[in-house]
ChimeraX commands (.cxc) that place a marker at each C-alpha (Angstrom):
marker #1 position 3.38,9.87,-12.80 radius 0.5
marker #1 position 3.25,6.79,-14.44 radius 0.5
marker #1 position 2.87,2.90,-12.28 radius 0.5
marker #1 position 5.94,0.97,-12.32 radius 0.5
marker #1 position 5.48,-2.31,-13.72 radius 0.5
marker #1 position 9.79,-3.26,-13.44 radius 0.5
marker #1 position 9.77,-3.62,-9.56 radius 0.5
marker #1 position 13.69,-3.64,-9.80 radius 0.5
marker #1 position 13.04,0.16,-10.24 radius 0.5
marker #1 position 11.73,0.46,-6.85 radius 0.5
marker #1 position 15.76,0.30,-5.63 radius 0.5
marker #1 position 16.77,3.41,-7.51 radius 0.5
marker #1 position 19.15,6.09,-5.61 radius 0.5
marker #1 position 15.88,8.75,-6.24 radius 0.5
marker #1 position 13.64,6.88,-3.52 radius 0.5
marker #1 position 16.52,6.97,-1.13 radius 0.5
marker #1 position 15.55,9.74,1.81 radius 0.5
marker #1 position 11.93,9.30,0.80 radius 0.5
marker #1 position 9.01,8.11,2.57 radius 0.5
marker #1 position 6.33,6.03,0.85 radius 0.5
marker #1 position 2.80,5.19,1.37 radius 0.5
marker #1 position 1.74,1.68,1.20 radius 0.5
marker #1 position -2.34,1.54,0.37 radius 0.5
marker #1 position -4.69,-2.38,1.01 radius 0.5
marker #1 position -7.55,-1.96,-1.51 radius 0.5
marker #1 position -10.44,-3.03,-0.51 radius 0.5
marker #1 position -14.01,-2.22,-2.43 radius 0.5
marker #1 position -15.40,-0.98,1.01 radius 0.5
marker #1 position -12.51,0.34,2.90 radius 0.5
marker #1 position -8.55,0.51,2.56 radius 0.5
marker #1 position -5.39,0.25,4.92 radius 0.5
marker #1 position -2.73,2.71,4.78 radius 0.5
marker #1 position 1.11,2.14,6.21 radius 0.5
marker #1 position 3.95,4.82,6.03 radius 0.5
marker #1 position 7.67,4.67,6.09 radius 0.5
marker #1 position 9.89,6.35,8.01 radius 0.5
marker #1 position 12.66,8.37,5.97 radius 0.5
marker #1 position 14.80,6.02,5.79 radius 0.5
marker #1 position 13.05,3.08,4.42 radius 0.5
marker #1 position 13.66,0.70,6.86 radius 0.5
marker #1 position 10.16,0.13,9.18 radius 0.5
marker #1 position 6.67,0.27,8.11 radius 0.5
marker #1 position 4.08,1.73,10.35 radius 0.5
marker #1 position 0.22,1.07,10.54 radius 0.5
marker #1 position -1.31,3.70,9.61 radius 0.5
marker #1 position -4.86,4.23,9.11 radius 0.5
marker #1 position -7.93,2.46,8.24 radius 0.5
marker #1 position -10.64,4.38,5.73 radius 0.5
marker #1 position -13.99,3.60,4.53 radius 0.5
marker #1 position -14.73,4.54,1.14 radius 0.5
marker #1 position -16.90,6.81,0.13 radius 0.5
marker #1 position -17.40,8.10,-3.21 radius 0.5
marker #1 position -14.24,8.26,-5.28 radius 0.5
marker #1 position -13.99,11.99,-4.94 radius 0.5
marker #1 position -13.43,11.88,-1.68 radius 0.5
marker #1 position -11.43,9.00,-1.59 radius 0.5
marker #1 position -8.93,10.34,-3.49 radius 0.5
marker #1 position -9.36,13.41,-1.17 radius 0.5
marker #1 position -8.41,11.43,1.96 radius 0.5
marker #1 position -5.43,10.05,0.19 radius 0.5
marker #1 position -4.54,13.56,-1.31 radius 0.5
marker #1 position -4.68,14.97,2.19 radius 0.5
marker #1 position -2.38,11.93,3.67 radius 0.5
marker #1 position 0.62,12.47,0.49 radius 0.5
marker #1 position 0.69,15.72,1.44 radius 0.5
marker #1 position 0.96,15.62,5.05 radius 0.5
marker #1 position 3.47,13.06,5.54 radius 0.5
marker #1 position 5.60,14.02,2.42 radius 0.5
marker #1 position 4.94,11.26,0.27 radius 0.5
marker #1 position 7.13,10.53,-2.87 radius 0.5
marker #1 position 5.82,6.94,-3.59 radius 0.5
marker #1 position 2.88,4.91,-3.16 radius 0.5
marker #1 position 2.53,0.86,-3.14 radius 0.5
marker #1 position -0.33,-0.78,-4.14 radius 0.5
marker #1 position -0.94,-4.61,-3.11 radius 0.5
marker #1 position -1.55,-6.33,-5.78 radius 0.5
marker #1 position -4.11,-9.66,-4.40 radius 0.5
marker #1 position -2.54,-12.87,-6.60 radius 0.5
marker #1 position -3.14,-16.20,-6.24 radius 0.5
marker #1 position -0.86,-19.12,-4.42 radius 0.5
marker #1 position -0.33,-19.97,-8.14 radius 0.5
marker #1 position 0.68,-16.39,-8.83 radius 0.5
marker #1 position -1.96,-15.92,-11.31 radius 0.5
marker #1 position -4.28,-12.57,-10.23 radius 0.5
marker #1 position -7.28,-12.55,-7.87 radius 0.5
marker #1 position -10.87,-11.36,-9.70 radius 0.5
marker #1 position -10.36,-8.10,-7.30 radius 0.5
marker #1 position -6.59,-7.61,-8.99 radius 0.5
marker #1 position -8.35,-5.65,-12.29 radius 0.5
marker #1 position -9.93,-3.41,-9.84 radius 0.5
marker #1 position -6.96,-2.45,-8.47 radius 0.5
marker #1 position -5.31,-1.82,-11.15 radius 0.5
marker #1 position -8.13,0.77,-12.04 radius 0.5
marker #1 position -7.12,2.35,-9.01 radius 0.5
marker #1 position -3.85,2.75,-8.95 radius 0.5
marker #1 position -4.69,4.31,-13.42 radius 0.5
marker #1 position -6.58,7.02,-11.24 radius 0.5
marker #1 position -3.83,7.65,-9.02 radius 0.5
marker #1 position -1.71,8.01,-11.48 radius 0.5
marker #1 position -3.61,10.11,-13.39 radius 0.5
marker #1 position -3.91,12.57,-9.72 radius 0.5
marker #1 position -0.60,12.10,-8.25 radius 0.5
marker #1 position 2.71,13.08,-9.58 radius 0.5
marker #1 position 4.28,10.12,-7.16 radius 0.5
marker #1 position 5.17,7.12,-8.51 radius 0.5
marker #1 position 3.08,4.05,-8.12 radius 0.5
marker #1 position 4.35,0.49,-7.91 radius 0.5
marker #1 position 2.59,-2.79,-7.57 radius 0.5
marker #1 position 3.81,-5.60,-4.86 radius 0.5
marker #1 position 2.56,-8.62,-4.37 radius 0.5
marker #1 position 0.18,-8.71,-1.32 radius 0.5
marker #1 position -0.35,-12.87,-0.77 radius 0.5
marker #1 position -0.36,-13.66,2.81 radius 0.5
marker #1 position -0.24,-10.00,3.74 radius 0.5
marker #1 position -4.24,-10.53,4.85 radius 0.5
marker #1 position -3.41,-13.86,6.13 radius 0.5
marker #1 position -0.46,-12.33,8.46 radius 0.5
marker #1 position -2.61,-9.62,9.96 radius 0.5
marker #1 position -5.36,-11.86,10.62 radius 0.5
marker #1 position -3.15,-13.60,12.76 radius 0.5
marker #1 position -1.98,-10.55,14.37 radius 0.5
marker #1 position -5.43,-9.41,15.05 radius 0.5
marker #1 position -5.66,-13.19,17.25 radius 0.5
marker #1 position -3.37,-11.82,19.75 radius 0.5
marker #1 position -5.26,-9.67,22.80 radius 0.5
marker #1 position -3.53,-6.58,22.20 radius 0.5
marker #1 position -5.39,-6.07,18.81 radius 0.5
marker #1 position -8.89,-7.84,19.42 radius 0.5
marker #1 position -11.44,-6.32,17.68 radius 0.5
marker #1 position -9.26,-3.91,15.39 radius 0.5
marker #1 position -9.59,-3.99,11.85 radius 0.5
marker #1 position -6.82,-4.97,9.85 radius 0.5
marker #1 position -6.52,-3.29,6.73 radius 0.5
marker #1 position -3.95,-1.24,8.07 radius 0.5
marker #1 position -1.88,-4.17,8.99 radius 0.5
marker #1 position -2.22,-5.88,5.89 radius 0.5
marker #1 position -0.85,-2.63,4.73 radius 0.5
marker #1 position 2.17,-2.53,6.60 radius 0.5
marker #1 position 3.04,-6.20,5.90 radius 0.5
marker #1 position 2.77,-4.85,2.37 radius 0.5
marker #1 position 4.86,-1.91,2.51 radius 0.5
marker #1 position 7.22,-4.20,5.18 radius 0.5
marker #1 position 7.81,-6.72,2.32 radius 0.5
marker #1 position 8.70,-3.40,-0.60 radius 0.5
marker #1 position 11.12,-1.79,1.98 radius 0.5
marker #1 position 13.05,-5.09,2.75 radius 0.5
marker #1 position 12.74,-6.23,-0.85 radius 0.5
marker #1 position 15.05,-2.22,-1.34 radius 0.5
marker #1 position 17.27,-3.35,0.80 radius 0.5
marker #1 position 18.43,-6.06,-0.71 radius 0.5
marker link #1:1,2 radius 0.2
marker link #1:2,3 radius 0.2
marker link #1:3,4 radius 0.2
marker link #1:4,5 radius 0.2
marker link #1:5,6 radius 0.2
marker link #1:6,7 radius 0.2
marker link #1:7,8 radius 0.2
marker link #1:8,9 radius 0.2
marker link #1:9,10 radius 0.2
marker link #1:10,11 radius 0.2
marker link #1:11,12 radius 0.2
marker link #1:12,13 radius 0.2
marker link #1:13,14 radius 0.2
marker link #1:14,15 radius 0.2
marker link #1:15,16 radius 0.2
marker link #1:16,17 radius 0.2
marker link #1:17,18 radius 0.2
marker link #1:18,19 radius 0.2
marker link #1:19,20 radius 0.2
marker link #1:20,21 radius 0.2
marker link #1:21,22 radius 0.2
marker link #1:22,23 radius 0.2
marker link #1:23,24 radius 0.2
marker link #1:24,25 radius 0.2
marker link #1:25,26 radius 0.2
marker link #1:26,27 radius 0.2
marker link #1:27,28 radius 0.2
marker link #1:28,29 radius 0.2
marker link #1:29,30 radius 0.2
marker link #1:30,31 radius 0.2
marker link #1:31,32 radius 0.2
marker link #1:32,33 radius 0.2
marker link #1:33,34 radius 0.2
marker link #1:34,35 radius 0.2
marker link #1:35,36 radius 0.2
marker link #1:36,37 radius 0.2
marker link #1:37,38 radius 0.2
marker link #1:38,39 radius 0.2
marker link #1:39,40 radius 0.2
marker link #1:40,41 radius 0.2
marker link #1:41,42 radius 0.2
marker link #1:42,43 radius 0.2
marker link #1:43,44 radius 0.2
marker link #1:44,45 radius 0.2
marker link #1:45,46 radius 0.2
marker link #1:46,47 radius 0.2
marker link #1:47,48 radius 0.2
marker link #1:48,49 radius 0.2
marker link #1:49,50 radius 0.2
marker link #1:50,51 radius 0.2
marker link #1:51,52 radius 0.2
marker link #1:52,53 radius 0.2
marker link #1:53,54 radius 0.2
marker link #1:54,55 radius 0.2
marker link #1:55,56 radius 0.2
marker link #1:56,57 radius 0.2
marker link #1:57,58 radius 0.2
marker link #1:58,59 radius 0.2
marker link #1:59,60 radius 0.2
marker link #1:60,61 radius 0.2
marker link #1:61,62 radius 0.2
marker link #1:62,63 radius 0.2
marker link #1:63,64 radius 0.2
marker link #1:64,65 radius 0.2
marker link #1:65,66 radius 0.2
marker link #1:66,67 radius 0.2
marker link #1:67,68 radius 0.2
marker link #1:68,69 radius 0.2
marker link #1:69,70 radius 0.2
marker link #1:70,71 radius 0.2
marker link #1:71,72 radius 0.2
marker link #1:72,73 radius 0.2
marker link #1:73,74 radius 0.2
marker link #1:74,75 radius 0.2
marker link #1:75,76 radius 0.2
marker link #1:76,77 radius 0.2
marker link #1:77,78 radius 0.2
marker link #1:78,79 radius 0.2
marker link #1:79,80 radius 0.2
marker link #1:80,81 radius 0.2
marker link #1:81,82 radius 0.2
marker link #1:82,83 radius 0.2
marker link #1:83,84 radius 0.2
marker link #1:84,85 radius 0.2
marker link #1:85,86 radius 0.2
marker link #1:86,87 radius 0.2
marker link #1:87,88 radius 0.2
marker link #1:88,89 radius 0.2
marker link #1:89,90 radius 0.2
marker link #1:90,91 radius 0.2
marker link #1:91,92 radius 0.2
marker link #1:92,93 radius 0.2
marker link #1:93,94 radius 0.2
marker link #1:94,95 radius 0.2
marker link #1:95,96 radius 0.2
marker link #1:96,97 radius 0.2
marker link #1:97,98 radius 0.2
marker link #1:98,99 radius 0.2
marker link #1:99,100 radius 0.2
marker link #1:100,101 radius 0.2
marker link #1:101,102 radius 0.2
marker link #1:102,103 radius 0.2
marker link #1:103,104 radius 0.2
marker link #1:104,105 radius 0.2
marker link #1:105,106 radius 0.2
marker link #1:106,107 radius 0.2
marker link #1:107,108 radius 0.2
marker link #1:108,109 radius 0.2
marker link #1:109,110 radius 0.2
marker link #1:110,111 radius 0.2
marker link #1:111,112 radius 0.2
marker link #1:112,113 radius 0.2
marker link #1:113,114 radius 0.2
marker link #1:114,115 radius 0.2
marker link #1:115,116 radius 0.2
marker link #1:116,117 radius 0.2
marker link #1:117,118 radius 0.2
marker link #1:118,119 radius 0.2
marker link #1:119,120 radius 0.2
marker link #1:120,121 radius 0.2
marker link #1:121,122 radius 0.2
marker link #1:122,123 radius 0.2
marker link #1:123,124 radius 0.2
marker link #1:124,125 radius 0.2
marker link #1:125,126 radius 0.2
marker link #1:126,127 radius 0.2
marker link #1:127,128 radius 0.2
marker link #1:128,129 radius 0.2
marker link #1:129,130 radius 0.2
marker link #1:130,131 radius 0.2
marker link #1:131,132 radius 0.2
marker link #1:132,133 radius 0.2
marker link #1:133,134 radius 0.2
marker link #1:134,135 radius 0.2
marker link #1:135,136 radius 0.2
marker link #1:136,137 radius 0.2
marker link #1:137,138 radius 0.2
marker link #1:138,139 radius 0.2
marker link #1:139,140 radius 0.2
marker link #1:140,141 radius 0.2
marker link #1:141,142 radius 0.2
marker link #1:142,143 radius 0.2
marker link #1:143,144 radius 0.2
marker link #1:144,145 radius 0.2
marker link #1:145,146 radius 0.2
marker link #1:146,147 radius 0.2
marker link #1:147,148 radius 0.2
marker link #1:148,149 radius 0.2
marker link #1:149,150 radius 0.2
view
């Protein structure tokens, strides 16, 4: 299916009732964040180191399918100035070769501060020594689902 560049998409009735994946991309290792049904709360996830990209899209394959996934969100790393981050072009990469596996649609969102908040997050006791990718994730997928709602 093809990546959504028109985020105003992202609120149309056919997403409704569907739960969506939200995926960090990282060179080394990724985050991943689901939805519930009903779009409202973003959960941590999992945390994956990359392999080869074979079995990367494997992992991510396996994850779709298991937890019913009709869309996927990519963070897109920008810039305070909103222009892209060097690592941006490599995403987008990505996401071509999801699209090019998945029928789900794939949309980008802006991921500033999404590291930045689960760093902080990680601070707290509860979460010493955890990594984060999945939390960057599901500020990510937080951000998408709220930016639906309105």
């Amino acid at each position: 299916m093809p990546i959504i560049k028109k985020i105003s998409l992202a609120k149309d009735r056919k997403y409704n009732n569907q739960k969506i994946i939200a995926i960090d991309y990282g060179t080394r290792k990724f985050g991943l964040a689901l939805s519930d049904q009903s779009l409202t709360i973003a959960t941590p996830y999992a945390n994956y180191q990359r392999r080869e990209l074979k079995t990367d899209l494997e992992f991510i394959s396996n994850e779709v399918l298991n937890n019913n996934i009709n869309a996927i969100v990519i963070g897109l790393p920008k810039e305070l100035n909103n222009e892209q981050q060097a690592i941006a072009q490599q995403v987008k990469s990505f996401a071509n070769i999801l699209s090019q596996n998945f029928p789900q649609d794939i949309f980008y969102w802006d991921e500033r501060f999404s590291s930045r908040a689960a760093e902080r997050l990680m601070q707290h006791k509860e979460f010493k020594g955890q990594n984060n990718d999945k939390y960057s994730a599901c500020f990510i997928l937080q951000a998408f689902l709220d930016f639906r709602k309105n």
